[in-house]
TITOR-599460 format. One record per residue (C-alpha): residue in one letter; x, y, z. Coordinates in Angstrom, 2 decimals, padded with zeros to 5 digits. Layout:
<rs>
<type = A | east = X | north = Y | up = Z> .
...
</rs>
This chain:
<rs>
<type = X | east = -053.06 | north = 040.58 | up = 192.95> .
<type = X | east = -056.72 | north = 040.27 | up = 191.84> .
<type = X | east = -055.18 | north = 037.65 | up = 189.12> .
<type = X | east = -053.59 | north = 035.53 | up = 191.88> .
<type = X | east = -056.26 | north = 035.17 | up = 193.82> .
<type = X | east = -059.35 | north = 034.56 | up = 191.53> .
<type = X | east = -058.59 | north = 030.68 | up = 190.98> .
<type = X | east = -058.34 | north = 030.16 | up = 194.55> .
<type = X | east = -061.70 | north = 032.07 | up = 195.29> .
<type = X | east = -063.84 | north = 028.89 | up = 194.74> .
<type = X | east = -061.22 | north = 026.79 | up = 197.48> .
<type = X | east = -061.72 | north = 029.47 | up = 200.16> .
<type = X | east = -065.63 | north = 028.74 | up = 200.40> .
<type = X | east = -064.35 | north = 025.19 | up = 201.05> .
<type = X | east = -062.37 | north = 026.49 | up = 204.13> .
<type = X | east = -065.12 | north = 029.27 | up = 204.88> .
<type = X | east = -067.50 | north = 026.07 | up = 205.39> .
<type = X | east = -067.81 | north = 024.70 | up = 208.78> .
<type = X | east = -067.30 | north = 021.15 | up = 209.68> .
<type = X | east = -070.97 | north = 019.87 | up = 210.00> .
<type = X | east = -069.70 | north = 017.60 | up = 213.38> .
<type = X | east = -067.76 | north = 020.28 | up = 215.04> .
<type = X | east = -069.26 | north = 024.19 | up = 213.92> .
<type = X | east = -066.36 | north = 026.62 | up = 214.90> .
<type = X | east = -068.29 | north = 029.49 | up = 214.44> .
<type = X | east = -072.19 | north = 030.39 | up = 214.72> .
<type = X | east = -074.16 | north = 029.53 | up = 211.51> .
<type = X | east = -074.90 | north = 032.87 | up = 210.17> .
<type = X | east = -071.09 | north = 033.96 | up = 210.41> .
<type = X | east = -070.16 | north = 031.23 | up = 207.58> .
<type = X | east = -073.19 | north = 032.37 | up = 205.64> .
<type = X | east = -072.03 | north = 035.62 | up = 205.64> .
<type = X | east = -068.34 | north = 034.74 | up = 204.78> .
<type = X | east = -069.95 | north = 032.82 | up = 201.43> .
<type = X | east = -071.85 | north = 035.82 | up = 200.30> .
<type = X | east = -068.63 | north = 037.68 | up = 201.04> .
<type = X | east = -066.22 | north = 035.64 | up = 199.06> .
<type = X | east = -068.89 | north = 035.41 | up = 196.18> .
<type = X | east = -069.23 | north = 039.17 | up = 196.20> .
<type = X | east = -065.78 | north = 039.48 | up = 195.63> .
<type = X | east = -065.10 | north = 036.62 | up = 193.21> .
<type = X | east = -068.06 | north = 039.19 | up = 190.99> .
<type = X | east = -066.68 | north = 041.91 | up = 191.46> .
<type = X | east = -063.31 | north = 040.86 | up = 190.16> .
<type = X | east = -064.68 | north = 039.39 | up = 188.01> .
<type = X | east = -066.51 | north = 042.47 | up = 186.33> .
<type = X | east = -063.89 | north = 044.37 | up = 187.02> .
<type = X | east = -060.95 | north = 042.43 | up = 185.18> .
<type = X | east = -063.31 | north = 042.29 | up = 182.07> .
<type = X | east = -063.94 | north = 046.24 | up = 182.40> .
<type = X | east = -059.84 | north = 046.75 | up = 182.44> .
<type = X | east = -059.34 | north = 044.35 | up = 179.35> .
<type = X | east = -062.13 | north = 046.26 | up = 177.39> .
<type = X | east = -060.62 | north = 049.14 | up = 177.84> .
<type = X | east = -057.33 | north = 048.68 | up = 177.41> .
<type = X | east = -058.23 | north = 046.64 | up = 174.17> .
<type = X | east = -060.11 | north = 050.00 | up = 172.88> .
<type = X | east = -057.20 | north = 052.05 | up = 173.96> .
<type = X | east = -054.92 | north = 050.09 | up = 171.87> .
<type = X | east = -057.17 | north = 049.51 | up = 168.73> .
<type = X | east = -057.68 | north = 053.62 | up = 168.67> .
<type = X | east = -054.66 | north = 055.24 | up = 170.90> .
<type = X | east = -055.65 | north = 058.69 | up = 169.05> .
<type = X | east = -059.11 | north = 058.79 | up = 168.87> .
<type = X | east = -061.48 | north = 061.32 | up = 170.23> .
<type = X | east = -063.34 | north = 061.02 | up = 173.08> .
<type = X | east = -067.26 | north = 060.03 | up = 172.68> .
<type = X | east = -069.59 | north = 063.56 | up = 172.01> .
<type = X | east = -072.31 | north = 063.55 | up = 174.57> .
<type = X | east = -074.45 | north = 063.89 | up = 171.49> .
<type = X | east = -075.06 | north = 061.49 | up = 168.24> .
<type = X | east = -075.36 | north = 063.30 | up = 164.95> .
<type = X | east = -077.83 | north = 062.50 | up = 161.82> .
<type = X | east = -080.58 | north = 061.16 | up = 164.01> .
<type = X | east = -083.81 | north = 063.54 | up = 164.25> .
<type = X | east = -085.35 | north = 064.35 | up = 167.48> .
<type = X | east = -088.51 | north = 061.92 | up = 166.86> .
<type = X | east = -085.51 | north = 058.66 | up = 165.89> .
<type = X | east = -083.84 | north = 059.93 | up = 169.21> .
<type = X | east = -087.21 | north = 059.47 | up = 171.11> .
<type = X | east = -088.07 | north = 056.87 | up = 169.56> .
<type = X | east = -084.57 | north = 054.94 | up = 170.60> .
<type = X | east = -084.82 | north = 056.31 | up = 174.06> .
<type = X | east = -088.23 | north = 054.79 | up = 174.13> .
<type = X | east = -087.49 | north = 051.16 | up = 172.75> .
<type = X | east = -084.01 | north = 051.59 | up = 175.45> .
<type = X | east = -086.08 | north = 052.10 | up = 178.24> .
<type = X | east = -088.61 | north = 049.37 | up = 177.35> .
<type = X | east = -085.28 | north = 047.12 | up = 176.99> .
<type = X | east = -084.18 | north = 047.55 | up = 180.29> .
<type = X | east = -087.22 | north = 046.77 | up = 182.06> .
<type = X | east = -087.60 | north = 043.74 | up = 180.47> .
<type = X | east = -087.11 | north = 040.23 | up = 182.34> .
<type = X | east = -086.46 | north = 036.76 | up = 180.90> .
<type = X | east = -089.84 | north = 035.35 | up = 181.91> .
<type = X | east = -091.19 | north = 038.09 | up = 179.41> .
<type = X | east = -089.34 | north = 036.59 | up = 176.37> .
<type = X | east = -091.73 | north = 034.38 | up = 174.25> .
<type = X | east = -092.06 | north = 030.72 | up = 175.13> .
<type = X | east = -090.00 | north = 029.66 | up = 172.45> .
<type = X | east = -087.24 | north = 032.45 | up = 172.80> .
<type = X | east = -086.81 | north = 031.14 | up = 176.42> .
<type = X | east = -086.78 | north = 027.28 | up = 176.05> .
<type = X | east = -084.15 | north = 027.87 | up = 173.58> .
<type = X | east = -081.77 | north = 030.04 | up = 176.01> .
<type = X | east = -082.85 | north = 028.04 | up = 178.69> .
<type = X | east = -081.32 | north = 024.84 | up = 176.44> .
<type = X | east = -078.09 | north = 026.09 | up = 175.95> .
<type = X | east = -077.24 | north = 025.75 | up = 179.58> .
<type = X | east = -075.31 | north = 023.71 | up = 181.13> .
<type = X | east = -076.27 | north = 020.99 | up = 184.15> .
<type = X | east = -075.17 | north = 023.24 | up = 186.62> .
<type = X | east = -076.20 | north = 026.37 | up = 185.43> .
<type = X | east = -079.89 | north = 024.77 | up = 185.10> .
<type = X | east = -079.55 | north = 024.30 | up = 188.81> .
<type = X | east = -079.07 | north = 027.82 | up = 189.51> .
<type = X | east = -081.47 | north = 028.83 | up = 187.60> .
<type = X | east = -084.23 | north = 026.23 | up = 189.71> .
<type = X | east = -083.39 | north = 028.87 | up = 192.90> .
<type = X | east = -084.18 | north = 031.93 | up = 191.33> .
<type = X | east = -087.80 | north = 031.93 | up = 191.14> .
<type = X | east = -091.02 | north = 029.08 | up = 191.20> .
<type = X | east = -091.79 | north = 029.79 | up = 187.53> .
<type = X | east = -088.09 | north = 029.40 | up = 186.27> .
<type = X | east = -087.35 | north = 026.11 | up = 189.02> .
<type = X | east = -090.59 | north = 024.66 | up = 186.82> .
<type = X | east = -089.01 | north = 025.38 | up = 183.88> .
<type = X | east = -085.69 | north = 023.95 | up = 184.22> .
<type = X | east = -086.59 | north = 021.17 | up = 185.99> .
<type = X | east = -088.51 | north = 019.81 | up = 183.14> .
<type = X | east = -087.67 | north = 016.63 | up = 182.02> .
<type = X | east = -087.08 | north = 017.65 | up = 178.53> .
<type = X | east = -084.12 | north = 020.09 | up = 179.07> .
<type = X | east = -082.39 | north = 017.01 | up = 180.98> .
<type = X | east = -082.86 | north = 014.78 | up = 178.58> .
<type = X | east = -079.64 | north = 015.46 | up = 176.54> .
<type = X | east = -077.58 | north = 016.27 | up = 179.57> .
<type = X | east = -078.43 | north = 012.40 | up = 180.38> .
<type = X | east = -077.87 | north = 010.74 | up = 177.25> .
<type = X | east = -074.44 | north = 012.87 | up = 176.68> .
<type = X | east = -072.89 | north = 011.86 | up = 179.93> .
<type = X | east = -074.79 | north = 008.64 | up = 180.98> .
<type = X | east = -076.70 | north = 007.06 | up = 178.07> .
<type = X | east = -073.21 | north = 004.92 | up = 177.63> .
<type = X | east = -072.70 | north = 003.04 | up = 181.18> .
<type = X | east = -076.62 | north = 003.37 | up = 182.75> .
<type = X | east = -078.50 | north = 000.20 | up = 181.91> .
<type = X | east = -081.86 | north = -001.41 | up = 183.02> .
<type = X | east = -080.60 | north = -002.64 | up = 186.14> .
<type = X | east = -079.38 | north = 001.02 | up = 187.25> .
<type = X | east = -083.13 | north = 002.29 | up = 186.00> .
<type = X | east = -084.61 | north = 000.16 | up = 188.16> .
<type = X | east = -082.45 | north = 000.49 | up = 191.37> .
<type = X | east = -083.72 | north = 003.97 | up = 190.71> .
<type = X | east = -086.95 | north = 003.95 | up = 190.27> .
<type = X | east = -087.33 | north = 001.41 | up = 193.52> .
<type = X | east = -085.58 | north = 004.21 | up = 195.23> .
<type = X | east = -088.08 | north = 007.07 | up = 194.12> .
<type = X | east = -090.96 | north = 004.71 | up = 195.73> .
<type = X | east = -089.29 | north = 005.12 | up = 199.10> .
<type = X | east = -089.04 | north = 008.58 | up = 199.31> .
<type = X | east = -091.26 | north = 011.59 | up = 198.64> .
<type = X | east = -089.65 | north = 014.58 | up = 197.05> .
<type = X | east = -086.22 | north = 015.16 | up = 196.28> .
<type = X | east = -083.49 | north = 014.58 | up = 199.68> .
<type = X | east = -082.17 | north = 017.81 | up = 199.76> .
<type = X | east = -078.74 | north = 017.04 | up = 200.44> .
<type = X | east = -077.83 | north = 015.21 | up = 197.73> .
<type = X | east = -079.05 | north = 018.51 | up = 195.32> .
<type = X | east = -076.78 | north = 020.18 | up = 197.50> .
<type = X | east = -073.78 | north = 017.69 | up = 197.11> .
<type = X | east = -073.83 | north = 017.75 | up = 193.50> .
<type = X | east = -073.80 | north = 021.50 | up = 193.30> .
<type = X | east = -071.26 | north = 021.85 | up = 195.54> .
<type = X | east = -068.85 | north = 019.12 | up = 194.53> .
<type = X | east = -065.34 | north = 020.28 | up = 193.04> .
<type = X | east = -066.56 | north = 020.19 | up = 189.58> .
<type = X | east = -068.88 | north = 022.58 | up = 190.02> .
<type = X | east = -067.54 | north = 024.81 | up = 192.72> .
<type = X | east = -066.34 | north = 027.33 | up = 190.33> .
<type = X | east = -069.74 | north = 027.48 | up = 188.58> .
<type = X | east = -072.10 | north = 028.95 | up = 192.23> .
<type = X | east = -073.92 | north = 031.93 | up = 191.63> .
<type = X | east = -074.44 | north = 034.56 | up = 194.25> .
<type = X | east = -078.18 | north = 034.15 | up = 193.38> .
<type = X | east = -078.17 | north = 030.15 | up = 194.43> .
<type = X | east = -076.60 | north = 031.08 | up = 197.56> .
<type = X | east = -078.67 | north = 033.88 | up = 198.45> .
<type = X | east = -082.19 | north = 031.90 | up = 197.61> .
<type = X | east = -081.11 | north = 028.93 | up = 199.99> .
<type = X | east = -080.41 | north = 031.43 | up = 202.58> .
<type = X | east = -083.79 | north = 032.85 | up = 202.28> .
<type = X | east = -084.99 | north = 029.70 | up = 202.67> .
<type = X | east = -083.54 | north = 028.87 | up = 205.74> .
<type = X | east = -084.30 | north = 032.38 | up = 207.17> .
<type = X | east = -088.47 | north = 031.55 | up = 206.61> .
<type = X | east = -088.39 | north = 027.94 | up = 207.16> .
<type = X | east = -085.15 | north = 026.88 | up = 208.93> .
<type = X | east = -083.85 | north = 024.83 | up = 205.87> .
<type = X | east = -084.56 | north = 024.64 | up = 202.12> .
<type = X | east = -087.55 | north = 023.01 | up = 200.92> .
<type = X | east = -087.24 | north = 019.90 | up = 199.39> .
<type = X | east = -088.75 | north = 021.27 | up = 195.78> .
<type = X | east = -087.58 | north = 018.82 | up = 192.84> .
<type = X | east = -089.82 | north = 015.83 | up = 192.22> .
<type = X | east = -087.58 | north = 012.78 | up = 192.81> .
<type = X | east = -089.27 | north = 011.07 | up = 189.92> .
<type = X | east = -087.81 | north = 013.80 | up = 187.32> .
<type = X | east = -084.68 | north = 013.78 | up = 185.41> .
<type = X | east = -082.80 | north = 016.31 | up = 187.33> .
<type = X | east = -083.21 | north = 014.50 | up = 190.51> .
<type = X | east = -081.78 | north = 011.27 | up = 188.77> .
<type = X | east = -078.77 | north = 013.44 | up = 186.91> .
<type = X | east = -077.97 | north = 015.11 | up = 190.72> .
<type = X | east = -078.18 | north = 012.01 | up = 192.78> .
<type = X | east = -075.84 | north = 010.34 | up = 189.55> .
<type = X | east = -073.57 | north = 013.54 | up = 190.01> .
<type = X | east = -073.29 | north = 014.12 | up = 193.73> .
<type = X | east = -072.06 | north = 009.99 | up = 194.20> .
<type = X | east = -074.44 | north = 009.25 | up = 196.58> .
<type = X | east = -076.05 | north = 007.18 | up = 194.31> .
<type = X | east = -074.68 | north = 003.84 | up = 193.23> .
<type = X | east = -075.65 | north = 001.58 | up = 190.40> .
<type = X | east = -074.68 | north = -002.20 | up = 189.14> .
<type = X | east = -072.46 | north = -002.00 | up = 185.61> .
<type = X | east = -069.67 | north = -004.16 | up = 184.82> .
<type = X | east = -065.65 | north = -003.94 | up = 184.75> .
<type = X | east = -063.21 | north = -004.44 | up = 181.73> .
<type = X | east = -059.78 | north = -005.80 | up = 183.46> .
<type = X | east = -060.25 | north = -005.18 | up = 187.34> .
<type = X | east = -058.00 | north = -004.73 | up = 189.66> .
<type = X | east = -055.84 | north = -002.14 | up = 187.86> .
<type = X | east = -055.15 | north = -005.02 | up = 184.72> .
<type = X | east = -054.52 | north = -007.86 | up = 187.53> .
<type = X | east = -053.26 | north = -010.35 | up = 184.68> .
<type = X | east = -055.50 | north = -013.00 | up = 186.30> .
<type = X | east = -058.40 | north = -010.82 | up = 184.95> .
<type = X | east = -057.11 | north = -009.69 | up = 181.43> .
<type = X | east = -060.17 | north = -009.42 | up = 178.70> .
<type = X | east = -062.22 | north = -010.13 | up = 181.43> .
<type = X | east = -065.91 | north = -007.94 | up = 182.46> .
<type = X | east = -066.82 | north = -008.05 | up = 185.90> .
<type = X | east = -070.06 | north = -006.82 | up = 187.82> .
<type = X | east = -069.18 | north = -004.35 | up = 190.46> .
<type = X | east = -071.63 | north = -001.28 | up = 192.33> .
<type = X | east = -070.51 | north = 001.79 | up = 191.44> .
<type = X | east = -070.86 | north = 005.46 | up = 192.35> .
<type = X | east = -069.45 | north = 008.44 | up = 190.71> .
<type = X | east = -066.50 | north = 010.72 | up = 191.79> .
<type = X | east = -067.02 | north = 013.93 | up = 190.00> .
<type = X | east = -063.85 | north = 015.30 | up = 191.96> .
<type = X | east = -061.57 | north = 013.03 | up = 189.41> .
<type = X | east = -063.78 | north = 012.11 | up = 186.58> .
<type = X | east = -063.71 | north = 008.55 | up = 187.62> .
<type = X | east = -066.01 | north = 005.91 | up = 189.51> .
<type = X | east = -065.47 | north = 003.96 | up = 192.28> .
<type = X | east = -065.99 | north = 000.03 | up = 191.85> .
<type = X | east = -067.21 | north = -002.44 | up = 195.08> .
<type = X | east = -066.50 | north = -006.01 | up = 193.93> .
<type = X | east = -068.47 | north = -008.67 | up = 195.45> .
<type = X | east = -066.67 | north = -010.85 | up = 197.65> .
<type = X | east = -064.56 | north = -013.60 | up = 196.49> .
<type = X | east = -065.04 | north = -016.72 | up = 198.85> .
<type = X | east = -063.79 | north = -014.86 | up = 202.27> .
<type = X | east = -061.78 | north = -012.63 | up = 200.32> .
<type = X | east = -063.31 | north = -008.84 | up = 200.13> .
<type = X | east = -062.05 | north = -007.09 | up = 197.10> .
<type = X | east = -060.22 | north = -003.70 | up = 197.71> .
<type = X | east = -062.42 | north = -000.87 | up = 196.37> .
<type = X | east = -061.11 | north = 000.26 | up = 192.94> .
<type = X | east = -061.01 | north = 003.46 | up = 190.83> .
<type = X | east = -062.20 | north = 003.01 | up = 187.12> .
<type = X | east = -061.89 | north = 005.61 | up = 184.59> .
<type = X | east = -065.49 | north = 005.92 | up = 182.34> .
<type = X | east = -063.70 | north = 003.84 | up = 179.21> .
<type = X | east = -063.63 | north = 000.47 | up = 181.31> .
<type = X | east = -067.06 | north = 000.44 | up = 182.66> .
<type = X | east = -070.45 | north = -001.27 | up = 180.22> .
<type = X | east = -074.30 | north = -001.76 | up = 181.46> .
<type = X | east = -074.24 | north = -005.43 | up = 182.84> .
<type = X | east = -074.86 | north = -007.54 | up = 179.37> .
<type = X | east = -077.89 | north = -009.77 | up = 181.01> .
<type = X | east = -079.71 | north = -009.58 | up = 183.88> .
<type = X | east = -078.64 | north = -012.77 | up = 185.67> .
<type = X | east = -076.78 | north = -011.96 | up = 189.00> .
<type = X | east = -072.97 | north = -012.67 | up = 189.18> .
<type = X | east = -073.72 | north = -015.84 | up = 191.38> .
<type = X | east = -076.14 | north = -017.37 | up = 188.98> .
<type = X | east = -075.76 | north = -019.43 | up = 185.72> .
<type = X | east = -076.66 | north = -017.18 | up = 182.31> .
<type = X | east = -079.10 | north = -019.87 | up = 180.52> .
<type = X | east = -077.38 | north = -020.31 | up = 177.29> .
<type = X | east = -079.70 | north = -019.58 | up = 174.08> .
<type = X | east = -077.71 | north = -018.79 | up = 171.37> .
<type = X | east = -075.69 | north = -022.70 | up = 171.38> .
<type = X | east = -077.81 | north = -023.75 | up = 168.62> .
<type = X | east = -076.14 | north = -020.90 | up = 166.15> .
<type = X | east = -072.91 | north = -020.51 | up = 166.71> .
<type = X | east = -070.14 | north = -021.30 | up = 164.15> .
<type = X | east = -066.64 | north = -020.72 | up = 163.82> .
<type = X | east = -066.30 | north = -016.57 | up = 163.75> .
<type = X | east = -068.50 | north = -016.00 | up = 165.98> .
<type = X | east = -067.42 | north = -013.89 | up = 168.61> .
<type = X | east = -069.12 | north = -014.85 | up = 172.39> .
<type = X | east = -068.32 | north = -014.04 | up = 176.04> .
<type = X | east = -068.74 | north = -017.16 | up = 178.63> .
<type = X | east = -069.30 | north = -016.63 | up = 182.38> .
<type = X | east = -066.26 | north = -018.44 | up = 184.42> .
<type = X | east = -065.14 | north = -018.56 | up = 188.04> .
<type = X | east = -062.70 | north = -020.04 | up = 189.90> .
<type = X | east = -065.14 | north = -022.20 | up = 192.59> .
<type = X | east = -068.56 | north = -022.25 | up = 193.54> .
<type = X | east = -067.65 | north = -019.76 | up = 196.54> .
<type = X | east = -066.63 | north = -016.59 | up = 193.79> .
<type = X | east = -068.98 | north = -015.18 | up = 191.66> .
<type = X | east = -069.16 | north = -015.44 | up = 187.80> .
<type = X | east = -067.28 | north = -012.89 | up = 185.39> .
<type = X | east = -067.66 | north = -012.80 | up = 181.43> .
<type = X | east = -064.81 | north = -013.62 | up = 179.59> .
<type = X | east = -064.07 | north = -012.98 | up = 175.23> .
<type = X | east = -063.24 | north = -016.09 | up = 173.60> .
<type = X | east = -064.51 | north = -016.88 | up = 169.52> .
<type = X | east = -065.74 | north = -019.88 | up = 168.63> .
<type = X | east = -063.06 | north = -021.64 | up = 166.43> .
<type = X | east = -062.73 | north = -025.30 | up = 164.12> .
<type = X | east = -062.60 | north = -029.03 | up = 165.30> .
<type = X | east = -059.01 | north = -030.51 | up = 165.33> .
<type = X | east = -060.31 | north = -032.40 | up = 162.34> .
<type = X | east = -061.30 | north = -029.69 | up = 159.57> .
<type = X | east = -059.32 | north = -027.93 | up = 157.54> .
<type = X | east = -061.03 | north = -024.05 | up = 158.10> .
<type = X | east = -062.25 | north = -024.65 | up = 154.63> .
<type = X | east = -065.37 | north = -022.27 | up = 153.99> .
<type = X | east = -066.50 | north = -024.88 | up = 151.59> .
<type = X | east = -065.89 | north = -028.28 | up = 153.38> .
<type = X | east = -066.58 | north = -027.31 | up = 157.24> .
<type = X | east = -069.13 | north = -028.61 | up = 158.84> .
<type = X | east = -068.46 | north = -027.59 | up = 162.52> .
<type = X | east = -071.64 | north = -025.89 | up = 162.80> .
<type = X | east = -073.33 | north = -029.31 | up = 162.32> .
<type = X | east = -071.10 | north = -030.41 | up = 164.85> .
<type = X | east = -072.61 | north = -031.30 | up = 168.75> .
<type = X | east = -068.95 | north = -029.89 | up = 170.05> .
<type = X | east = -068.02 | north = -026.59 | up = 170.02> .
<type = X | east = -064.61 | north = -024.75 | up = 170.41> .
<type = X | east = -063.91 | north = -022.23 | up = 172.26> .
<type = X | east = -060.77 | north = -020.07 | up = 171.52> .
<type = X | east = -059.40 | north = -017.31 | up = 174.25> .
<type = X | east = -056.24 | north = -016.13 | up = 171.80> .
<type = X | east = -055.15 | north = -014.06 | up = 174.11> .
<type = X | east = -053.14 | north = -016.88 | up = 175.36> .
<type = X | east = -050.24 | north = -018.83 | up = 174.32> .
<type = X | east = -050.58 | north = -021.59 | up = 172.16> .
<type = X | east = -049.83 | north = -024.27 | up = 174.56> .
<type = X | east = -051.56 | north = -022.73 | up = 177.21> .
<type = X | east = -054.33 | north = -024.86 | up = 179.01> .
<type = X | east = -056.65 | north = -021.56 | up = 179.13> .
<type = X | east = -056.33 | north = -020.86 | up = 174.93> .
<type = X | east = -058.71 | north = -023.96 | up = 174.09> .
<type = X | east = -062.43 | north = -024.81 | up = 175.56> .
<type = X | east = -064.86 | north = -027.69 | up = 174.37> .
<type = X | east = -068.44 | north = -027.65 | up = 175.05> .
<type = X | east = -071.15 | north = -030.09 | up = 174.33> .
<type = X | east = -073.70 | north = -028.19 | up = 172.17> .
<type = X | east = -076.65 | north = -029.76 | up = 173.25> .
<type = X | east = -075.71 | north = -030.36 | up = 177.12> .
<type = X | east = -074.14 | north = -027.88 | up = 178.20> .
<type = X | east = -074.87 | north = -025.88 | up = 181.55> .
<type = X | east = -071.54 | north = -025.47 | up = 184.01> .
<type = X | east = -068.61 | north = -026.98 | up = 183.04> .
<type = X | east = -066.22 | north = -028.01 | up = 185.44> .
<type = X | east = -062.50 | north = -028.30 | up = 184.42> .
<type = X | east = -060.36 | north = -029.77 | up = 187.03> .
<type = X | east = -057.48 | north = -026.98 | up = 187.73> .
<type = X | east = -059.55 | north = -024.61 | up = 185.04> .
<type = X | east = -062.57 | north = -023.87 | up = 187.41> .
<type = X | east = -066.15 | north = -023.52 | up = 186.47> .
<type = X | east = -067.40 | north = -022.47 | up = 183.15> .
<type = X | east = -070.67 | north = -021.19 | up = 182.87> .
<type = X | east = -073.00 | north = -019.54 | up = 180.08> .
<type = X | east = -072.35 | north = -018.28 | up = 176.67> .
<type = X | east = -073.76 | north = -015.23 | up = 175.12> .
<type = X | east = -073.17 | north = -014.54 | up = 171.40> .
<type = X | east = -071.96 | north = -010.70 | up = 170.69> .
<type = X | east = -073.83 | north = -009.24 | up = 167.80> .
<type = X | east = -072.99 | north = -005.76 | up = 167.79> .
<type = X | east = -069.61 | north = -004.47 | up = 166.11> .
<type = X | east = -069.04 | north = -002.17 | up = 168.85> .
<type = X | east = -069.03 | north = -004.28 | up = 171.62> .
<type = X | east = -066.29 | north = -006.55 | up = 170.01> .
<type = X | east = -064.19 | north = -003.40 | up = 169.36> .
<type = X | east = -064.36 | north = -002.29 | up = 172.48> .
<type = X | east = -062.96 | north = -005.61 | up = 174.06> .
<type = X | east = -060.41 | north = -005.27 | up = 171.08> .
<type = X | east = -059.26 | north = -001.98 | up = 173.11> .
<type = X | east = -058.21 | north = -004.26 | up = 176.14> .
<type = X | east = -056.50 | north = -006.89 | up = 174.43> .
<type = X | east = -052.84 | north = -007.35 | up = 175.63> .
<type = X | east = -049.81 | north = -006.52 | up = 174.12> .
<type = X | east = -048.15 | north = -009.84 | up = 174.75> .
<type = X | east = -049.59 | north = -013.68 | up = 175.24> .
<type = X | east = -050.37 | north = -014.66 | up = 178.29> .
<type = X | east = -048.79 | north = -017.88 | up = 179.59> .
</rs>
């Protein structure tokens, strides 16, 4: 019975909750139902891990004596001694370990068990708040898709507001993901809280790291990156990277992605799993030109994205082409000279031969937007440097030709 109901324990305190528009029952009733349910989820808990123990020692020794009350070859001064160093044990709390001894427990946590640690008492909410325990939670989960754009969107919001809002702490505690992960200790300081001052104090400096990991976590938050292939691989938009605001859904793993709108056309809001989303590549908006400063370089090989869009009305997207050879030389490493060359080729191979999208000139010293009639608008060019970058738009290339 107890093994049934454990894995729903964590769903009831979703159902215990009352609907913040329409309260069915007095505050304090819920409050007491959560304690309640958390109780019993420990208690289970304990108590499951007490029955495998024993049956575990039961089996390893099913003929063994019991334990003597009484331990033999220790003298009376040892056994004092031991009872001594025991009771010193016990009394011991975690904000007596040495510095050192505690910043390295206090490391091995995870995000959420930091934050129930911050309600147990002001000296440990100081010390895992610190911005140097959250400094590898960020980089492992959001070093790979936060960029300068989303720093700054951040930081403008920290001016605005003093300490940290309270409910988005709470959100991103209490979201699926970590559900199953609540202490009875978390609960039971945010009900003191509200018992002395009628709601819980607003303690976490919004300028820290855990502030900017929670407000990340809880999807309140949303931040400019770009899109590999939007619109669910819309084959308009194959090997393709478009800008979009997103916000996190920790509920699925994924992110939700606002497109700007295309002409009159509002784009339906999509979700995008973590392996299609990139920092935007410059800092020019989706509506403005890139200026171009890498035309001077480029030779055949090189491998470049160039903004495009349809018409003035849509915004610009990058798209992966490589620069390829004039109709006149031979690919010879020896006798090509298209770097000399004031036209450059562009190659998107991802299409047919044939096709009217696989082959771009440009004028190397002129160039700025490029209008193609029935081709749309191409814009600026950005070489790729880094090795990971082009595999990654490898990943996305299709499996056939497009027409």
């Amino acid at each position: 019975m107890f093994l049934f109901l454990k894995p729903f324990l964590p769903f009831l305190m979703l159902l215990i909750k009352p609907h913040p528009r329409k309260p069915l029952f007095p505050s304090w009733v819920c409050e007491f139902g959560l304690i309640s349910v958390l109780l019993c989820q420990e208690f289970i808990h304990h108590s499951l891990n007490w029955v495998k123990d024993v049956s575990i020692s039961g089996a390893q020794n099913p003929k063994s004596p019991p334990t003597m009350p009484f331990r033999f070859g220790r003298s009376l001064e040892a056994e004092s001694a031991h009872e001594a160093a025991e009771a010193a044990m016990a009394g011991m709390r975690i904000l007596d370990l040495p510095d050192l001894a505690l910043e390295l427990i206090l490391a091995k946590l995870s995000p959420a068990d930091l934050c129930n640690m911050v309600y147990v008492c002001r000296s440990l909410r100081d010390r895992c708040s610190s911005d140097h325990l959250w400094e590898r939670h960020m980089r492992e989960k959001w070093s790979l898709i936060i960029g300068d754009e989303a720093r700054r969107k951040w930081e403008l919001r920290v001016s605005s507001m003093g300490n940290f809002i309270e409910d988005e702490a709470e959100a991103a505690v209490n979201s699926n993901a970590w559900m199953g992960k609540l202490s009875p200790s978390w609960l039971l300081s945010r009900l003191n809280y509200k018992k002395e001052g009628g709601k819980t104090p607003s303690c976490l400096p919004s300028n820290s790291l855990i502030s900017f990991f929670l407000a990340l976590e809880s999807g309140r938050f949303s931040f400019p990156a770009q899109v590999y292939n939007r619109e669910y691989w819309h084959a308009g938009f194959v090997l393709s990277c478009y800008d979009a605001e997103i916000s996190y859904n920790s509920s699925s793993n994924n992110f939700y992605a606002r497109y700007p709108a295309h002409g009159k056309r509002i784009p339906p809001i999509e979700e995008v799993p973590w392996e299609r989303l990139r920092p935007p590549s410059v800092g020019t908006s989706a509506n403005d030109l890139y200026i171009s400063h890498c035309l001077s370089e480029l030779q055949p090989g090189d491998y470049i994205e160039i903004q495009w869009r349809r018409n003035k009305e849509f915004p610009y997207g990058w798209w992966y082409g490589v620069v390829g050879h004039l109709e006149m030389c031979d690919g010879s490493q020896h006798s090509c000279n298209c770097h000399a060359s004031d036209t450059i080729v562009l190659e998107f191979n991802h299409y047919a031969p044939g096709s009217s999208w696989r082959r771009k000139t440009i004028s190397r010293k002129e160039h700025r937007e490029d209008r193609e009639e029935n081709n749309g608008f191409y814009g600026g060019i950005r070489k790729i440097q880094k090795k990971e970058e082009i595999t990654k738009w490898m990943q996305f290339w299709p499996a056939n030709a497009l027409e």
